[in-house]
C-alpha positions as CSV (number, residue, x, y, z in Angstrom):
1,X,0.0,0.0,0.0
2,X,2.8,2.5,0.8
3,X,4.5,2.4,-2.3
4,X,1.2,3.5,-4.2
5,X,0.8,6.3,-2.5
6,X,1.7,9.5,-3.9
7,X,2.0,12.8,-2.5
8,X,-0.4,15.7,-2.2
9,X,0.5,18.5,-4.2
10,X,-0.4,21.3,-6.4
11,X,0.9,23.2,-9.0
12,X,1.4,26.9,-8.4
13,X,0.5,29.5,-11.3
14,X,-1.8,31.8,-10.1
15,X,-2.8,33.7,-6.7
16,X,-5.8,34.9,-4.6
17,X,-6.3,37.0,-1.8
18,X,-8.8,34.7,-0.2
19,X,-8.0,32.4,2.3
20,X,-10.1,29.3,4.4
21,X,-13.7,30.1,5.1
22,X,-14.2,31.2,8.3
23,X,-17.1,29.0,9.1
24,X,-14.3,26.0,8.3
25,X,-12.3,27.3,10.7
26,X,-14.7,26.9,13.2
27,X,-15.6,23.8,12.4
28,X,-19.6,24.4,11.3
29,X,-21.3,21.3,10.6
30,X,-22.7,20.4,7.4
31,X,-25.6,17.9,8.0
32,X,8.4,13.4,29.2
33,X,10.0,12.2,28.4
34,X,12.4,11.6,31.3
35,X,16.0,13.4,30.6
36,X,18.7,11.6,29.3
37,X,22.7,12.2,30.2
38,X,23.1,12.8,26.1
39,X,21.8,13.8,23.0
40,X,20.5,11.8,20.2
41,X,20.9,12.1,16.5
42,X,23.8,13.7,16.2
43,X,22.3,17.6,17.5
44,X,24.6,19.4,20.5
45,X,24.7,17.8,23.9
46,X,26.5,19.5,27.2
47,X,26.7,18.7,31.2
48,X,23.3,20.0,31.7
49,X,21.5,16.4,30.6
50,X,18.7,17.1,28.4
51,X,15.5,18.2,29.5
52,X,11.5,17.4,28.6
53,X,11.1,20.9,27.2
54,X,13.0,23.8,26.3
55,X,11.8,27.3,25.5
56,X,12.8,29.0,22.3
57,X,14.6,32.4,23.3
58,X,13.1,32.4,26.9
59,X,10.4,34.5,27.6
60,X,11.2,36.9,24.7
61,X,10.5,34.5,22.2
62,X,10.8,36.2,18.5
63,X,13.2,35.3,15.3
64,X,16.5,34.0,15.3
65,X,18.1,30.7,14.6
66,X,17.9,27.2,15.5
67,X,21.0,25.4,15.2
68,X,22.6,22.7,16.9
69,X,25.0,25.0,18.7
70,X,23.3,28.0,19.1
71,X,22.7,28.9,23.0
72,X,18.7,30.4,22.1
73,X,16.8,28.1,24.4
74,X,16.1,28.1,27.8
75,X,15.1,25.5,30.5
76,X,12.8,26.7,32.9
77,X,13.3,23.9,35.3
78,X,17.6,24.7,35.8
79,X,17.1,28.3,34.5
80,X,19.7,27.6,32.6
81,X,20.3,28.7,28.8
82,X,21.5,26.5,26.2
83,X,21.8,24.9,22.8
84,X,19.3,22.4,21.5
85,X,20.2,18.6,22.8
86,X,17.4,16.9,20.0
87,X,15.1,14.3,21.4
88,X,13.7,13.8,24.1
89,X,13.2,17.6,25.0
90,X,10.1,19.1,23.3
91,X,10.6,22.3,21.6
92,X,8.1,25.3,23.0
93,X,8.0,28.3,20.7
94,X,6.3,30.9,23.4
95,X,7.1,34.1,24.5
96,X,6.1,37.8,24.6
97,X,6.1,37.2,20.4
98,X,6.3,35.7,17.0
99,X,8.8,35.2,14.4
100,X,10.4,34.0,11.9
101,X,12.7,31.1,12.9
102,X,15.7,29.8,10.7
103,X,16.3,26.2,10.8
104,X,20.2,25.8,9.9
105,X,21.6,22.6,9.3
106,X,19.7,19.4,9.9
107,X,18.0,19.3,13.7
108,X,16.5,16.6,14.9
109,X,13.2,17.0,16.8
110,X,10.0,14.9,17.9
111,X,8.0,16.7,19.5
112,X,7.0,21.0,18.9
113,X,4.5,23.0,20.3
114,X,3.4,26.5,19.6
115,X,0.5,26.2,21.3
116,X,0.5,29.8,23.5
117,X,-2.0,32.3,23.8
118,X,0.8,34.9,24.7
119,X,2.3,36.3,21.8
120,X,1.2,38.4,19.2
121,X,1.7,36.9,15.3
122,X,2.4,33.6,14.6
123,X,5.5,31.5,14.3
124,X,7.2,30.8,11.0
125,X,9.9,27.9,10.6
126,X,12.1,27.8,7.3
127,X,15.2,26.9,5.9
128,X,18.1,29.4,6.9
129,X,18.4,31.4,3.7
130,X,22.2,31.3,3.5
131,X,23.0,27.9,4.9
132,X,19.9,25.7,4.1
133,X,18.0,23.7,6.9
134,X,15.5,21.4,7.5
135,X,14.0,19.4,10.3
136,X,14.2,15.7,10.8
137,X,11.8,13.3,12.5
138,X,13.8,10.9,15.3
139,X,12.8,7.5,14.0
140,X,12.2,4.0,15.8
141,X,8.1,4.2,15.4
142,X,7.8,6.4,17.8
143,X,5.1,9.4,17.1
144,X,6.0,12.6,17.2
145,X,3.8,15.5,18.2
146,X,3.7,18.8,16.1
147,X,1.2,21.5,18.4
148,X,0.1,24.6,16.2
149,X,-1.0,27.6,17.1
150,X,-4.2,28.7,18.7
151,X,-7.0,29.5,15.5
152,X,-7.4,31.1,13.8
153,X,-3.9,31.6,13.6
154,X,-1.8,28.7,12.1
155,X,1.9,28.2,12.7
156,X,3.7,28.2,9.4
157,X,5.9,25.7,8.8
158,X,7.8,26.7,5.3
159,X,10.9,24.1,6.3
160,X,11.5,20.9,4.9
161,X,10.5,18.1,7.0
162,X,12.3,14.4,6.8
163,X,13.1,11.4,8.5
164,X,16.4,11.1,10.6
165,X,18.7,8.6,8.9
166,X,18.2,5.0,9.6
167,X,20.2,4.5,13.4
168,X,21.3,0.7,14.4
169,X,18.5,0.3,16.4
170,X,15.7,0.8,14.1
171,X,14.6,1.6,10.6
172,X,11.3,2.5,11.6
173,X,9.7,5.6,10.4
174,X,8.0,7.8,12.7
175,X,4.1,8.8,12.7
176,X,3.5,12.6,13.2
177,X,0.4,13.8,15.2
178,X,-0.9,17.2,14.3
179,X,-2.8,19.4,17.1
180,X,-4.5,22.4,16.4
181,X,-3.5,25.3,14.2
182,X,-0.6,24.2,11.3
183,X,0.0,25.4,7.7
184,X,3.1,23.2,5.4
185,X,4.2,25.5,2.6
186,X,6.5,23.4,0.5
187,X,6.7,19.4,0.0
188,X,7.7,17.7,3.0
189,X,9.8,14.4,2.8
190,X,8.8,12.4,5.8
191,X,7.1,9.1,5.2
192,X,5.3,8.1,8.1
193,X,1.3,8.8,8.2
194,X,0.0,11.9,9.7
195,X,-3.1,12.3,12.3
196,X,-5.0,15.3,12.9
197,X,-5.9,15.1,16.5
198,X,-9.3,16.4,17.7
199,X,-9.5,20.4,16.9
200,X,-6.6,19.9,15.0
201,X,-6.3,22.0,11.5
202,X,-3.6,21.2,9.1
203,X,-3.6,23.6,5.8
204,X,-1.8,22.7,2.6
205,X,-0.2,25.4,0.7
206,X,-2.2,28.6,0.2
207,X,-2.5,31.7,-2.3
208,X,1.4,32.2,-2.4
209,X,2.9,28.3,-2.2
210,X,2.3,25.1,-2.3
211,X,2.1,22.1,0.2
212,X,1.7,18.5,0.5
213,X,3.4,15.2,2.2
214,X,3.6,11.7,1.5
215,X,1.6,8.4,3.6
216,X,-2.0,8.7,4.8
217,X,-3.9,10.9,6.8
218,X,-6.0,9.4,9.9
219,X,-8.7,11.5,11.4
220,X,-8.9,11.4,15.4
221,X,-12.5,10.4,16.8
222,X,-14.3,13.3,18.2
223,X,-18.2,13.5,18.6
224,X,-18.3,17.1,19.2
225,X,-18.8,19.5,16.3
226,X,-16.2,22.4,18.0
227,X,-13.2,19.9,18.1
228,X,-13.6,17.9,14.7
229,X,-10.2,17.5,12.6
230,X,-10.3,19.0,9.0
231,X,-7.5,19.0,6.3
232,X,-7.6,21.8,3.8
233,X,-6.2,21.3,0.4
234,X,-5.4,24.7,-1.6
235,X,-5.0,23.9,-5.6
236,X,-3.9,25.9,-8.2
237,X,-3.8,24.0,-11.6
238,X,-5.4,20.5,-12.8
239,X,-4.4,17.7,-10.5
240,X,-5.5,14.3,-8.4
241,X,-6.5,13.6,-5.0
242,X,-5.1,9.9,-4.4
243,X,-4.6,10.3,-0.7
244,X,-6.1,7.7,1.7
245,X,-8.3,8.6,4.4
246,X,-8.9,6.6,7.4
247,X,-10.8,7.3,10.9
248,X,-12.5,10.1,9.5
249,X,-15.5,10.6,11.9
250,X,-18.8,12.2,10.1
251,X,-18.1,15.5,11.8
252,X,-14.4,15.7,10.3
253,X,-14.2,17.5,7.1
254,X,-11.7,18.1,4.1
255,X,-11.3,21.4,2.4
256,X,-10.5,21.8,-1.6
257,X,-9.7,24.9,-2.4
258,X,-8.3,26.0,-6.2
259,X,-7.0,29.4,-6.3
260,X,-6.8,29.7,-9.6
261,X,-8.3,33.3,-10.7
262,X,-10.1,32.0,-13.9
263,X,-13.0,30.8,-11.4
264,X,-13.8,26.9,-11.6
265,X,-11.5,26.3,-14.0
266,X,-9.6,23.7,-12.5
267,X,-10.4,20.2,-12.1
268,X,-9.3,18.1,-9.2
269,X,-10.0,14.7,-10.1
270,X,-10.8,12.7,-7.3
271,X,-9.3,9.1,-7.5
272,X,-8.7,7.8,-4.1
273,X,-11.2,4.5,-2.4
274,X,-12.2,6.8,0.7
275,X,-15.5,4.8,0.9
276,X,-15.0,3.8,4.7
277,X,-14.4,7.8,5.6
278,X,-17.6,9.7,6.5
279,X,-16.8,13.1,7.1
280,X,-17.7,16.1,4.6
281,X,-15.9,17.2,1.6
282,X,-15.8,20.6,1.0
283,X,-15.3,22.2,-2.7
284,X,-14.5,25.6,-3.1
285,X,-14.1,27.3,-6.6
286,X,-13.1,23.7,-8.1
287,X,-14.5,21.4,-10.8
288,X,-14.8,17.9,-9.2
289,X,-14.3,15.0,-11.1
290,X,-15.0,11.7,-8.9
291,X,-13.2,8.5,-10.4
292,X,-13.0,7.3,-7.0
293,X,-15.5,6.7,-3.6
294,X,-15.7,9.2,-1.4
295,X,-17.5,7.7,2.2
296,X,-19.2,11.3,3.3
297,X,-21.1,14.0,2.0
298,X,-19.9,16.3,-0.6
299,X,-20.9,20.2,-0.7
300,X,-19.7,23.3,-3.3
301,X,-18.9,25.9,-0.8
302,X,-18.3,29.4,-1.1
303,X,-15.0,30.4,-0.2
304,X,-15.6,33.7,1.3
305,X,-18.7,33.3,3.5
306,X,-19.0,29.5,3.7
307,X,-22.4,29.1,2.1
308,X,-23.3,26.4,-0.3
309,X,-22.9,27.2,-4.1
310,X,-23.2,25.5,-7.1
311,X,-20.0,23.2,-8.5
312,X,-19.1,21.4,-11.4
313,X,-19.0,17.6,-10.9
314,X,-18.5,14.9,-13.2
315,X,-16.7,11.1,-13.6
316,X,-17.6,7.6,-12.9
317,X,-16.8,7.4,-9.0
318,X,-19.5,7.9,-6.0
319,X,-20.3,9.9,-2.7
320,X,-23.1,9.2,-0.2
321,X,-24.8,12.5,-1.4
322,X,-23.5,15.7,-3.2
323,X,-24.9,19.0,-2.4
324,X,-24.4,22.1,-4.7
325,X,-26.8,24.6,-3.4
């Protein structure tokens, strides 16, 4: 099954100033680790041990760069300032504000939050523009944690993400969970499946970039309408949805968005077996064209006050019900 999988992408040629609807946002619906004396994978490691969490830049928070010997983040449990050790610790982007944060060299990391109601902005992760960067998933099946900010804000990750190089002691990929407000700009390279956890909202691309990722998506289980996971898609250009959905409760939705400016010219042609998942798909400014089985409901939704509208569909595939207007 893994090696059919393909990634979800788009092909950029075209903006728009609109973004998510508000209403799927809000999610209307539609009918430690203990410390270790060292550090892993390779990242800086000193006498200190290595914590469960450090904060980036202390209270302050704000840009810089995150390197493997940089001294930017401090442990509030020895007060102490230092470089970042890797995994176990848990990174914690806080502070009195935002930033832009450059990722230099390869850093190894499992677990992030940005999850504070503190700052001002959002957080923005990408490659350091001199020296190149990315970010690289600890592996040995464990499941690592990514913690967005609160929405409607969504921390922006625009760096790469992989997985660590194989170690001695496993080969194993590592599963990443995602937890409320995140946006990927860019194709990351990791290979393990993603979850979106209840109230969890992971965005693909958007007017300005793409975004996509290889392996499944799993939907948490949630019964409440205010914490249901949703996955927006943005689009610009004909392309295929062949991504696998699993888990996906009937209050769970996914988002296609094209933003192509020639409106409903693009066709997103629909070819994944998703029969099994029952939450809504949502189509906004896209022609539809359904080769495959979608499980849940399917609306045309208008992108900028989340009312249904009319949509082009067409193919040989089914839904449980499609609703244009």
């Amino acid at each position: 099954m893994r090696a059919e999988m393909q990634p979800i992408r788009y092909i950029k040629r075209g903006t728009i100033a609109l973004m998510v609807p508000l209403a799927f946002l809000a999610g209307v619906q539609l009918t430690p680790a203990k410390a270790t004396e060292s550090a892993t994978e390779g990242n800086g490691s000193d006498s200190f041990g290595v914590p469960a969490e450090l904060n980036w830049n202390g209270d302050a928070g704000g840009p810089g760069t995150w390197s493997t010997t940089a001294v930017n983040w401090f442990d509030p449990e020895s007060d102490i300032t230092r470089s970042w050790p890797g995994p176990p610790t848990q990174a914690v982007f806080a502070g009195q504000q935002a930033g832009t944060v450059s990722v230099r060299s390869a850093i190894t990391v499992l677990d992030m939050s940005f999850d504070d109601p503190v700052h001002s902005g959002y957080y923005t992760l990408q490659a350091d523009p001199e020296y190149g960067g990315y970010l690289q998933i600890a592996r040995g099946g464990q499941t690592a944690s990514i913690v967005g900010e609160n929405l409607p804000k969504l921390a922006e990750l625009k760096v790469d993400i992989v997985d660590a190089p194989a170690a001695l002691s496993s080969n194993v990929v590592s599963n990443i969970e995602i937890s409320k407000g995140i946006k990927y700009i860019g194709e990351k390279q990791y290979f393990g499946n993603t979850t979106i956890l209840a109230g969890g909202f992971l965005q693909l691309g958007d007017e300005n970039g793409i975004g996509g990722f290889s392996g499944n998506v799993d939907f948490a289980t949630t019964t409440s309408i205010y914490d249901a996971p949703r996955l927006s898609i943005f689009y610009d250009g004909n392309t295929q949805f062949n991504t696998r959905l699993s888990g996906q409760p009937t209050n769970s939705a996914v988002g296609l968005t094209c933003t192509d400016q020639d409106a409903d010219s693009t066709i997103v042609n629909y070819t994944s077996d998703n029969s099994t998942a029952n939450g809504s798909t949502l189509v906004s400014n896209c022609n539809l064209e359904v080769d495959g089985k979608i499980g849940g409901n399917v609306y045309g939704m208008d992108i900028m006050t989340g009312n249904l509208r009319p949509f082009s569909l067409s193919g040989e595939g089914s839904s449980a019900s499609f609703k244009t207007a």
